[in-house]
C-alpha positions in Angstrom: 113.0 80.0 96.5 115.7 76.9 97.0 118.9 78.3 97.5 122.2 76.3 98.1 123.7 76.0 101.4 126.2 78.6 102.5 128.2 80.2 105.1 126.4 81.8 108.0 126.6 85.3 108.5 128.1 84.9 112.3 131.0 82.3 110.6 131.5 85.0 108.0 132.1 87.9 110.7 133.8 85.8 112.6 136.8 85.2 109.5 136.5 88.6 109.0 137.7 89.7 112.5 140.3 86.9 112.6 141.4 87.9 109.3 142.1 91.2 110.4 143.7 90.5 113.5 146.3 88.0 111.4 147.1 91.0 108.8 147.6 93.6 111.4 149.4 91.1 113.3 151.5 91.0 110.2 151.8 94.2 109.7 153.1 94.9 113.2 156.2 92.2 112.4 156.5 93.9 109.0 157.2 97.1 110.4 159.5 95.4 113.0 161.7 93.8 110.4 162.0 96.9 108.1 162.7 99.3 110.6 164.3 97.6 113.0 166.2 94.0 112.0 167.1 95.6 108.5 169.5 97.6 110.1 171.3 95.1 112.4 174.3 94.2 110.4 175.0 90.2 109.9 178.1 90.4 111.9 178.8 93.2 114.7 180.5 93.3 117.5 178.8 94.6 120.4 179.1 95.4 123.9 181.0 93.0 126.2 182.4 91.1 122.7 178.5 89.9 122.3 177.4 89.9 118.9 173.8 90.7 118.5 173.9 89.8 114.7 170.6 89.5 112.2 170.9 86.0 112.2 170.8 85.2 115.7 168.0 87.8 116.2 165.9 86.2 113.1 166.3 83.0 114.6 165.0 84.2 118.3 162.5 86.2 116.7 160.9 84.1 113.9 159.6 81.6 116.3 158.0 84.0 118.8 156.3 85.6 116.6 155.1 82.4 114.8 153.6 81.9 118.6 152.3 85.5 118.4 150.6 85.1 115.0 148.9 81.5 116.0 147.7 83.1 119.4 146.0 86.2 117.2 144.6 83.8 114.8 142.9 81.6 117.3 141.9 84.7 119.4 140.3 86.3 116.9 138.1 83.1 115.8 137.1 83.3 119.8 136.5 86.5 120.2 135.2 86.8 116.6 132.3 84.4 117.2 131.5 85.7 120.4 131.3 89.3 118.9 129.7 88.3 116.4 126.7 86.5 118.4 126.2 88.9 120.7 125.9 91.4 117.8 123.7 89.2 115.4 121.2 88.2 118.9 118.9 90.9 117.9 118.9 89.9 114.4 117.8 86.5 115.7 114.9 87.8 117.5 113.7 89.5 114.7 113.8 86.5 112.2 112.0 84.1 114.9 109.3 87.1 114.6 109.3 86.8 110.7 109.0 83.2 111.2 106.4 83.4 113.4 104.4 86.5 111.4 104.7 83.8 107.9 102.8 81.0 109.7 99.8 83.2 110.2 100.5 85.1 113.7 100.4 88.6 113.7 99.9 89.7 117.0 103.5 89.1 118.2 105.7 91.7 118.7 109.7 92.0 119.1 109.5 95.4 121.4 113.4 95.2 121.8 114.9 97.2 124.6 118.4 99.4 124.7 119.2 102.3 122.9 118.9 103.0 119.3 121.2 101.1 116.6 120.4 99.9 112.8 118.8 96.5 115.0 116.5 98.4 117.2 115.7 100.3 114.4 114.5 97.8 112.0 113.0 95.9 114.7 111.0 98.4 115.8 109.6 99.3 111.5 109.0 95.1 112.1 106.7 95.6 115.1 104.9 98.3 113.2 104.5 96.9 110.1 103.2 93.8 112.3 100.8 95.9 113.8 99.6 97.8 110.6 99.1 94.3 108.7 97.3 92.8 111.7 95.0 95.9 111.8 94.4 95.9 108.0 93.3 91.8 108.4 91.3 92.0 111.2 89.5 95.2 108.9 89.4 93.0 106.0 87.8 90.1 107.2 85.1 92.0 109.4 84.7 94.3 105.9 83.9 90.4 104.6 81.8 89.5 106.9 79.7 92.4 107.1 79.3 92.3 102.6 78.5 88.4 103.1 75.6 89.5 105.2 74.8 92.6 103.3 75.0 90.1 99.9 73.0 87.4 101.8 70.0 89.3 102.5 69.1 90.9 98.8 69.4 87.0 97.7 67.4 85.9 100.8 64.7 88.1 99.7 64.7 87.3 96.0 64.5 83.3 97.2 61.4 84.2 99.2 59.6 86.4 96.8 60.4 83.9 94.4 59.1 80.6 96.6 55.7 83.1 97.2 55.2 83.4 93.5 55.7 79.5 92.9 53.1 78.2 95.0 51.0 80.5 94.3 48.1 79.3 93.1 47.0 82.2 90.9 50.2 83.0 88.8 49.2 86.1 87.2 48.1 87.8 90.5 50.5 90.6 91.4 52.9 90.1 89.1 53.8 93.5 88.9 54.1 93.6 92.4 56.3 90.5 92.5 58.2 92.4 89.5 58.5 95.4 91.2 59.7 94.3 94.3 62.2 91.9 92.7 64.0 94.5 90.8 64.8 96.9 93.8 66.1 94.2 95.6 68.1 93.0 92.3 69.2 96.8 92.2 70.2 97.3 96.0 72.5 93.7 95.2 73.9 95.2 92.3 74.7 98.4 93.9 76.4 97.2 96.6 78.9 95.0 94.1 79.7 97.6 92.4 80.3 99.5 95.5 82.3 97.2 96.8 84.5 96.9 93.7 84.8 100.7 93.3 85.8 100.5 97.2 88.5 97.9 96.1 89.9 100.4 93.4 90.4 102.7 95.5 92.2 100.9 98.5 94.7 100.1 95.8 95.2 102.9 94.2 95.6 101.8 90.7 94.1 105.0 88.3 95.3 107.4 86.3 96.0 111.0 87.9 94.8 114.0 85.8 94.1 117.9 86.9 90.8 117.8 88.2 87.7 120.9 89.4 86.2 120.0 92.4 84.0 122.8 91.8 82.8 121.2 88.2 82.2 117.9 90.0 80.3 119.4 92.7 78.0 120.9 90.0 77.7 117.9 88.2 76.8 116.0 91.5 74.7 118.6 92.6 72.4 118.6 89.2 72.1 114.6 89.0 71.1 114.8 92.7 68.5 117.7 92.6 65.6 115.4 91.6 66.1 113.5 94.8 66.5 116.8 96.7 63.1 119.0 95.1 61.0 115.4 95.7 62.0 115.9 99.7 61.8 119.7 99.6 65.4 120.6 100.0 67.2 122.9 99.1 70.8 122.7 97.2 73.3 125.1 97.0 77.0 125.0 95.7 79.2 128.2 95.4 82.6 128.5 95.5 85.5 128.6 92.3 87.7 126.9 91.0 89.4 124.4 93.0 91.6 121.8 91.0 93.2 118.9 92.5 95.0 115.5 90.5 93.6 112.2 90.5 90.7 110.2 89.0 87.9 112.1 87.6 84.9 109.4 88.1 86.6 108.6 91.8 86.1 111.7 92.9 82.9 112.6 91.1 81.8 109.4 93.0 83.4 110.9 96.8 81.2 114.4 96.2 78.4 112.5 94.7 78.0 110.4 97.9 78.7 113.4 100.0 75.6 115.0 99.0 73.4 112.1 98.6 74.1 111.3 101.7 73.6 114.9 102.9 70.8 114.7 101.2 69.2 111.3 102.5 70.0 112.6 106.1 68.6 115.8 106.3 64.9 117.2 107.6 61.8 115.7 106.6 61.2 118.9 104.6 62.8 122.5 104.5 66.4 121.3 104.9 69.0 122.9 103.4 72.6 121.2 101.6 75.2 123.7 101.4 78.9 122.7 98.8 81.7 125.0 98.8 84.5 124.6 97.0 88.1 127.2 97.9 91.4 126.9 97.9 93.7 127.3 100.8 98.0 127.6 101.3 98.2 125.1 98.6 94.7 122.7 99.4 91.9 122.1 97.7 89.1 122.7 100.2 85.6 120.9 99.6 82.9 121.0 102.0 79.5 119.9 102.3 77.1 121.3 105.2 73.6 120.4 105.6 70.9 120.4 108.2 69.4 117.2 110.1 68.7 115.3 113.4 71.2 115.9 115.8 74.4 113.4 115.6 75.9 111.9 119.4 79.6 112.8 119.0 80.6 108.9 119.2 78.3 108.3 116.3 81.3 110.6 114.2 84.2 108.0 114.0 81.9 104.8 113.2 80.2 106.5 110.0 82.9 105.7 107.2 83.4 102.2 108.6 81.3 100.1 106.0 77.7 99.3 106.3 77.4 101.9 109.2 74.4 103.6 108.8 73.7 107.0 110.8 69.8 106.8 111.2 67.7 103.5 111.4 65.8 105.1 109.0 68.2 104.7 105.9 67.9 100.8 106.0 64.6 101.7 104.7 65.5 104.6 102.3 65.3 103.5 98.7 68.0 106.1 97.9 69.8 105.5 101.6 72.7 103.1 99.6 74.2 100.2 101.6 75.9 101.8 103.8 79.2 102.1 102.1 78.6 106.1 101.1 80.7 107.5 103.6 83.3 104.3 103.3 84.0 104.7 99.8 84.1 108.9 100.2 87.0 107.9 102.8 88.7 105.4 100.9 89.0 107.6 97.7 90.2 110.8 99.8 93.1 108.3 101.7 94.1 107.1 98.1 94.4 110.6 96.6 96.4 111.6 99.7 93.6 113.6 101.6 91.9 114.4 104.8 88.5 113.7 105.6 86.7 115.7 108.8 83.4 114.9 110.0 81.8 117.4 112.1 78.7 117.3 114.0 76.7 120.8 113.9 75.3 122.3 117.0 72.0 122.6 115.7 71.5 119.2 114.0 73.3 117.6 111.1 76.9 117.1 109.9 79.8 119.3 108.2 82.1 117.4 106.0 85.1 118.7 104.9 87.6 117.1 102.1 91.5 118.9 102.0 93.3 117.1 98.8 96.9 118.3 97.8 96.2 121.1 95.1 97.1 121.3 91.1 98.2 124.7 90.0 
């Protein structure tokens, strides 16, 4: 916003200390002249017949402490702005990296040396910030990249099906094919907006916290899921109590339903087994979800709730894989309800997640 033009804050400090020099330089010939001239009577005779009256000591006095007071003025304008640059250098630096940060550079930093003072201080929450905004940019624009590409390809397909069926010369051949193929493609694009959008709720953090069963929702999940898991021969299996955390109801249904569909998804070819148990611990709500599979390379671990990572080639193929943003949006939803989320590989094939959220008595 436009503001008027003012006084700078090194001008400013520097009145300041010359201000205070001139007042205590006052002061001092106060307290000379009330305890000291005061008491010299106008006319005395003194030692030797000199007469070392008020008058004559006012009049030697006044002007060199006229000199006195001019040399404290000017030396505090001096050393006043000197103080006051050297003081306001750091505050310098961190503007120039405020400057720089506004037109679009991140990846400066101040890192300003010496020991620690308010300057250093808020310099080094700048460089922090700076690095947590440069991270969460660089994030967001691969997060774009990679939905462009995910979006393309659904459209891509529909465009081709669609060019097929037009020069077709036999219209009515296959249409139910053509049908058929055109609606799970239309059904993968519309899953993966709303995933993305339920993905953008959640980075914000903008619902409305209520008390909350984990164990409820993991029952719920687990019954709208058991069609998927009878048609692939495995089995589900939730026990655990009551387990109550705050937050948003559908969010979280969402983070346990996409736990075990994604348990589920990447299990055996037949005979697995999904295990959800749901405890509470010193004050956490404990939710975890076990279930047997192909072996997982430990450096797989930390890519799999980045978005559209995929553990198995297999799932790009899966009607029921998702779009790879399962394990993204189960991440996102436990950060914005203040949670943990631990992925662990088991030693005989498949993955052990477990959720810790902040528990409502």
């Amino acid at each position: 916003m436009p503001r008027r033009p003012g006084l700078s804050t090194r001008l400013k400090l520097t009145l300041s200390y010359a201000g205070f020099l001139a007042v205590a330089g006052a002061l001092l010939l106060a307290v000379v002249w009330v305890f000291l001239l005061r008491y010299i009577p106008d006319n005395s005779q003194g030692l030797l017949g000199i007469s070392p009256n008020r008058y004559l000591l006012v009049r030697i006095f006044t002007p060199a402490a006229a000199v006195a007071m001019a040399f404290l003025l000017v030396f505090g304008l001096v050393g006043g702005w000197i103080l006051a640059g050297r003081m306001l250098a750091p505050l310098t630096r961190i503007t120039d990296a405020a400057r720089t940060a506004g037109n679009g550079s991140l990846s400066h930093r101040i890192r300003m040396e010496g020991r620690q003072d308010e300057f250093r201080e808020l310099a080094d929450v700048f460089d922090t910030m700076l690095e947590q905004l440069e991270s969460h940019v660089a994030e967001q624009q691969r997060f774009a990249a990679n939905a462009s590409h995910e979006l393309r390809t659904p459209l891509a397909i529909s465009q081709a099906l669609l060019d097929v069926a037009r020069k077709d010369d036999d219209p009515a051949r296959d249409q139910g094919e053509l049908l058929r193929r055109l609606q799970t493609v239309n059904t993968r694009a519309i899953g993966l907006t709303e995933a993305l959008l339920l993905l953008s709720r959640s980075d914000r953090g903008n619902f409305t916290r209520e008390s909350v069963d984990l164990s409820l929702l993991a029952e719920e999940a687990a019954e709208t899921l058991l069609p998927l898991a009878e048609q692939r021969g495995i089995t589900l299996d939730v026990t655990g109590g009551t387990t109550r955390t705050g937050g948003s109801a559908e969010l979280l249904l969402r983070m346990v339903t996409n736990l075990l569909q994604n348990a589920v998804v990447h299990n055996l070819p037949t005979g697995g087994t999904v295990t959800v148990h749901t405890e509470t611990q010193g004050g956490t709500s404990v939710l975890r979800v076990e279930n047997t599979g192909p072996p997982l390379p430990p450096e797989l671990i930390p890519t799999l709730t980045e978005p559209f990572q995929r553990a198995t080639e297999r799932a790009r193929t899966d009607e029921h894989a998702g779009v790879g943003l399962g394990l993204a949006l189960v991440h996102s939803i436990i950060r914005a309800h203040d949670g943990t989320l631990d992925l662990t590989p088991r030693p005989t094939g498949g993955l052990l997640a477990t959720v810790r959220l902040p528990d409502t008595p």
